[in-house]
C-alpha positions in Angstrom: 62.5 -72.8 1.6 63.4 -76.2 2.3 61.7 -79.2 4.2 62.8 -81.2 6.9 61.8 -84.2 8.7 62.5 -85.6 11.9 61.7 -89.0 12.6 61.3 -90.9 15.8 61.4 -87.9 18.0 60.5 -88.9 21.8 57.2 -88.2 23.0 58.4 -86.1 26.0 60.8 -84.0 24.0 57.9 -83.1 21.9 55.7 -82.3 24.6 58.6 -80.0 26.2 59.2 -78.2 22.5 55.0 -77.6 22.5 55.3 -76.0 25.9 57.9 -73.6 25.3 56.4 -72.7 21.9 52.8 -71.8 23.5 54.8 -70.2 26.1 56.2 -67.6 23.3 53.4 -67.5 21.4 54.5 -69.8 18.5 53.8 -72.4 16.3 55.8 -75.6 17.3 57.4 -75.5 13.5 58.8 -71.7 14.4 59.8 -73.1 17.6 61.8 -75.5 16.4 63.1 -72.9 13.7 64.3 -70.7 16.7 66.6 -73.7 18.5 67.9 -74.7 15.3 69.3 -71.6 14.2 70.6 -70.5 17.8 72.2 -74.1 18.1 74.4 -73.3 14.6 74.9 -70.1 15.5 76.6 -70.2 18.5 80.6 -69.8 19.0 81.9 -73.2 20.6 83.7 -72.9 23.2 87.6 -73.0 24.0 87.7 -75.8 27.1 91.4 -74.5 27.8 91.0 -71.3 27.6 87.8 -71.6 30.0 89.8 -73.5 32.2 92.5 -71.1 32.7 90.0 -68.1 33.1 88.4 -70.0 36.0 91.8 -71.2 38.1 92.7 -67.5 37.6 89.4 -66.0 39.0 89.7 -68.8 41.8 93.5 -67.6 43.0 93.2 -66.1 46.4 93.7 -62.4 46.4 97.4 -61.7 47.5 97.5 -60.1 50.7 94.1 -61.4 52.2 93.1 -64.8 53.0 89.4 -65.4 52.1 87.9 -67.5 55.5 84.2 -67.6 56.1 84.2 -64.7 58.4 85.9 -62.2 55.8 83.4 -63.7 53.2 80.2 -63.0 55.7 81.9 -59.5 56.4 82.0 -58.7 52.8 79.0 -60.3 52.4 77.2 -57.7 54.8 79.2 -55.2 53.5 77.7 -55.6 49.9 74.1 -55.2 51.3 74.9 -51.6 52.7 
């Protein structure tokens, strides 16, 4: 395996990053391990094509106007 070191790293980052690795039970090397292969192994994301997504969820329903009142109906409805 290989080695790698990071320099100058800000004292309350580091205090954050031993936190969350006590928190699961880990050494602060695997803890860092852990973000840095979730970080390069996420998809990035499409801004467009998450833009578009949310105008369309936010188009008002045809037929029905959404005012507070149908919102608080529904709203009361839901916790039937």
């Amino acid at each position: 395996m290989a080695t790698l070191t990071i320099k100058n790293i800000p004292e309350p980052l580091v205090k954050r990053l031993k936190q969350q690795a006590a928190a699961q039970h880990r050494s602060l090397n695997f803890q860092v391990i852990s973000y840095l292969e979730q970080m390069t192994l996420s998809v990035p994301v499409d801004a467009d094509t998450l833009l578009a997504r949310a105008r369309a969820l936010r188009q008002i329903p045809k037929g029905r106007k959404l005012t507070d009142r149908l919102l608080n109906e529904l709203k009361v409805v839901g916790r039937l």
